[in-house]
N, C-alpha and C positions, 0 to 999 in steps of 0.2 A: 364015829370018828369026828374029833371036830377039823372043824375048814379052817385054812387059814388066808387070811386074803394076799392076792397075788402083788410082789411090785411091776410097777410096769420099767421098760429099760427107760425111760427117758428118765426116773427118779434115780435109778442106777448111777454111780460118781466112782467110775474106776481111779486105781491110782495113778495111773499114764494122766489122765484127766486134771489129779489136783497136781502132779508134776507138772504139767505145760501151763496150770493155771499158775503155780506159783512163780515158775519162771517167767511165764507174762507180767508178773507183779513184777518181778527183779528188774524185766526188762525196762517196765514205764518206769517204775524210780528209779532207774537206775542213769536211763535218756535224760527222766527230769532234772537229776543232780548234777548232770552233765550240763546240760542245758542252762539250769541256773546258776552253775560254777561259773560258764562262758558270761554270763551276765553279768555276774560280778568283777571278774575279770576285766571284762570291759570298760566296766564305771571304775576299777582300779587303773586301769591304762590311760583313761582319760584324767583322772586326779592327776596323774605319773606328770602327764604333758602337759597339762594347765600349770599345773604348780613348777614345771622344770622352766617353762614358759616364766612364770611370774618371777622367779626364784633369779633367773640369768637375765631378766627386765632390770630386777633391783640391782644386782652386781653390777652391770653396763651403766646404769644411771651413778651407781656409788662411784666405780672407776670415773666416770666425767666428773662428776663434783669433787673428786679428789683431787683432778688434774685443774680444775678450774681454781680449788682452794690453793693449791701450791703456788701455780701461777699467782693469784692474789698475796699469796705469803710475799712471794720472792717479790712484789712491787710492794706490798708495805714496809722492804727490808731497804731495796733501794730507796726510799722514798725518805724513810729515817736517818738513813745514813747523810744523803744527801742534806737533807736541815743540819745535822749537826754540823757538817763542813759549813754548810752557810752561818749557823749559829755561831761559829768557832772564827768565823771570819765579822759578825757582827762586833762580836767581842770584845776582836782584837782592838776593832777600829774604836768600840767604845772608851778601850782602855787609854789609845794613844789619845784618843779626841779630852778626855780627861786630863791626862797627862798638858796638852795644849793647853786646857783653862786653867791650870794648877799655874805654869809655867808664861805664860799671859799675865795672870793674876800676880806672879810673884813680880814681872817686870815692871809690870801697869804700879807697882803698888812702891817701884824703887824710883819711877819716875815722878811720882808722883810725890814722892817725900823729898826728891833733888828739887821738884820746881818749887814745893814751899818753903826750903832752904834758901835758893836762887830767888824765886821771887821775891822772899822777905829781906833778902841782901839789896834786892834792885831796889826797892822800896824805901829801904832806912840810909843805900847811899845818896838815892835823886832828894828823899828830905834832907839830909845834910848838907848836900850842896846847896840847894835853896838856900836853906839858911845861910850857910855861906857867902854864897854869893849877897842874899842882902845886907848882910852886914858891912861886907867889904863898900859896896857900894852909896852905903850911908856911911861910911868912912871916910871915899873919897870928896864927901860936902860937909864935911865937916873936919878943924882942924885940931880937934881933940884927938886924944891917942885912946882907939877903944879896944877892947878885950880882943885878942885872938883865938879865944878858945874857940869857937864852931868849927875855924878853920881847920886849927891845931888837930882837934878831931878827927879832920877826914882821913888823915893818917893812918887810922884803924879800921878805916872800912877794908873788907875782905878784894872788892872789887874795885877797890885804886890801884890803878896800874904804878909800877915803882917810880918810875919819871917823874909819874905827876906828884907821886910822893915827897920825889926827892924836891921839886919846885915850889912845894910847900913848905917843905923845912929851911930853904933858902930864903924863901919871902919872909918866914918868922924872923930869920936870922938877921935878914938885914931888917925887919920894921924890930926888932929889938937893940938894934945901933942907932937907929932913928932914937929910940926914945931915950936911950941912955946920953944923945946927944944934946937931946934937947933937955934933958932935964942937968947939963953940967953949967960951968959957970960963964963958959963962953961959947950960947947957942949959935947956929946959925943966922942966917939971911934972918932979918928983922920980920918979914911973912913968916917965917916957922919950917919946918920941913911939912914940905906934900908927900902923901904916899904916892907913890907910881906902881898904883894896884891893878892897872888896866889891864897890864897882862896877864897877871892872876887868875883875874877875873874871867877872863876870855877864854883862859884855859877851862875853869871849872863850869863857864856857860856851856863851851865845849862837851865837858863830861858828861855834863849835864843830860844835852840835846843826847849823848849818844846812849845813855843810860833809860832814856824815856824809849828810845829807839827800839833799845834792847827788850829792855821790858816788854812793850808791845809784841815782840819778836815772838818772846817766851811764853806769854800767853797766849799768843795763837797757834805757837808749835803745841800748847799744852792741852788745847783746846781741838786741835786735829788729834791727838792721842789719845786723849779720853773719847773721842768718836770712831774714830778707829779700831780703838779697844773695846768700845759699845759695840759694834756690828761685827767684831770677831765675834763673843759673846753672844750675841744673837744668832750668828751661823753655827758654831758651835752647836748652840743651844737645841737649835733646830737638826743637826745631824743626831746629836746625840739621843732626842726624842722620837726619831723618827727609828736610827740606830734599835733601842729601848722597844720601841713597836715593834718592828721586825724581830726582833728577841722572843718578846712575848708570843706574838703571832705563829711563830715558826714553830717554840718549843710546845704550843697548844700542840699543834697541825702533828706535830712527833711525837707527844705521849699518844692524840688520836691513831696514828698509822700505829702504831708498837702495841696498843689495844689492840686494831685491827688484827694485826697479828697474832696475838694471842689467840684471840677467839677464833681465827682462821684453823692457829696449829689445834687449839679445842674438835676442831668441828671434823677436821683431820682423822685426830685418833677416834672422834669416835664415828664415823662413817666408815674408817678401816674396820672396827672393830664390827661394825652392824655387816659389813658386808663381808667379812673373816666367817662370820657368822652364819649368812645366808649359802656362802662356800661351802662349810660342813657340813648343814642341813639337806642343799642343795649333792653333795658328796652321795651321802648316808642314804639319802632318799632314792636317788638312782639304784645305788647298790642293792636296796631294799627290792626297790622293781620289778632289778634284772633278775635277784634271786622268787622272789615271786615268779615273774613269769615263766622261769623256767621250770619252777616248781608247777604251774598252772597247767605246763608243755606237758611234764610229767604224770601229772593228774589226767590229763585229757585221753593221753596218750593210753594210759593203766584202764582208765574206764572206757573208751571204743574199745579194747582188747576183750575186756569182760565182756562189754553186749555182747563180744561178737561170739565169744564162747557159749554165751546163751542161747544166743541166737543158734548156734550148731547144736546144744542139747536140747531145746525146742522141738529142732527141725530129728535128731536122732529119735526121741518119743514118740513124735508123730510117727515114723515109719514103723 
């Protein structure tokens, strides 16, 4: 007969045996996946709060720059408005301040045509009378009968008063009897006639004195006018420039604020839109989370239940 050799029990592997071994496997992996689920989980709950943390940082930051940007808006709005009222008020004043030198200029420019009217009247009557007057007076030393034209003349000056006009035409009148007397056949007084020009005379010295008077007058009222009218002009001149700066200055200062603005409402929509953004993100992620976690709840919850079934078919085996 042949032998066959013996096993001993301890090579023996019942099936109770690979049963509780395998459920010992189930059990370790099964802790493990538990185990490394929660760790995952973990490092998913902290992303959760780090980033819900970073996420609601930037919105609070966005919301302040938002409210900072408006604020800036609404003072670059005031701020424009404001220059334009000034600028609307420069304006006006440039306009009237013009309107002044137009209206300056047009008077300055009518008195000035009256006094070289006037003063070339003063001028052509004070040389007439001169003349005059010398003639007359070389008349009176001499008893020739001489021209009365100079005199006769003064009749046509614009600034002979009528009187004296009229005293003129009388003097012709009577030194015209004079000569026709003396030239008939029965002259007078053996001397001749004298003129009796003294009073004439005295009147046209008269005129005379009052025309140089006047003159004088004219020219220095002419001479306060045209300086008068120099240092409006000058004032003017200087509002209007300064007017003109402020213009300029203002309507810089107001395309800059309305810039400003611009790029305020630019920065506006887009910080709303970065942080609309960060809102959804911020939304979506949470939601993600909560569904996570309780999906993780669930998990946890399904896998202790199995160990534990294990763990009672283990412990049933053994017995």
């Amino acid at each position: 007969l042949h032998s066959f050799p013996t096993r001993r029990s301890s090579d023996l592997v019942t099936p109770i045996q690979k049963v509780l071994t395998l459920l010992g496997d189930m059990m370790a992996k099964g802790t493990k996946e538990k185990e490394d689920e929660a760790t995952q989980q973990t490092a998913y709950v902290q992303f959760c709060d780090d980033t819900h943390v970073e996420k609601q940082r930037s919105i609070d930051e966005a919301n302040e720059k938002i409210e900072q940007l408006t604020a800036d808006i609404q003072k670059y709005t005031n701020t424009a408005k404001k220059l334009t009222k000034e600028i609307a008020v420069h304006e006006g004043d440039v306009a009237a301040w013009e309107g002044d030198e137009k209206a300056a200029t047009a008077v300055r420019t009518i008195e000035r045509t009256d006094y070289d009217t006037t003063h070339k009247d003063y001028s052509e009557s004070i040389d007439a009378l001169g003349r005059a007057i010398k003639v007359l007076k070389e008349q009176q030393k001499d008893t020739a009968q001489a021209s009365f034209v100079q005199v006769s003349a003064l009749r046509s000056l614009r600034l002979m008063p009528a009187e004296a006009k009229a005293a003129i035409t009388s003097f012709i009148s009577e030194a015209d009897e004079a000569r026709m007397l003396e030239s008939s056949s029965n002259p007078p007084e053996a001397n001749g006639y004298e003129f009796q020009s003294t009073g004439i005379v005295e009147m046209l010295e008269g005129l005379l004195d009052k025309f140089v008077a006047e003159k004088t007058a004219l020219e220095d009222e002419e001479r306060n006018s045209k300086q008068a009218y120099t240092m409006l002009m000058q004032d003017l001149a200087a509002q209007l420039g300064q007017a003109n700066a402020d213009i300029k200055r203002k309507s810089e200062d107001k395309a800059e604020n309305l810039a400003n603005k611009a790029e305020a409402e630019g920065d506006v929509d887009d910080t709303e839109a970065s942080r609309d953004e960060d809102k959804r993100y911020l939304r979506d992620m949470l939601a993600t989370c909560e569904q996570k976690a309780a999906d993780f709840a669930n998990r946890q919850k399904l896998r202790a239940e199995e160990l534990v079934e294990i763990g009672r078919a283990s412990c049933r085996e053994r017995v």
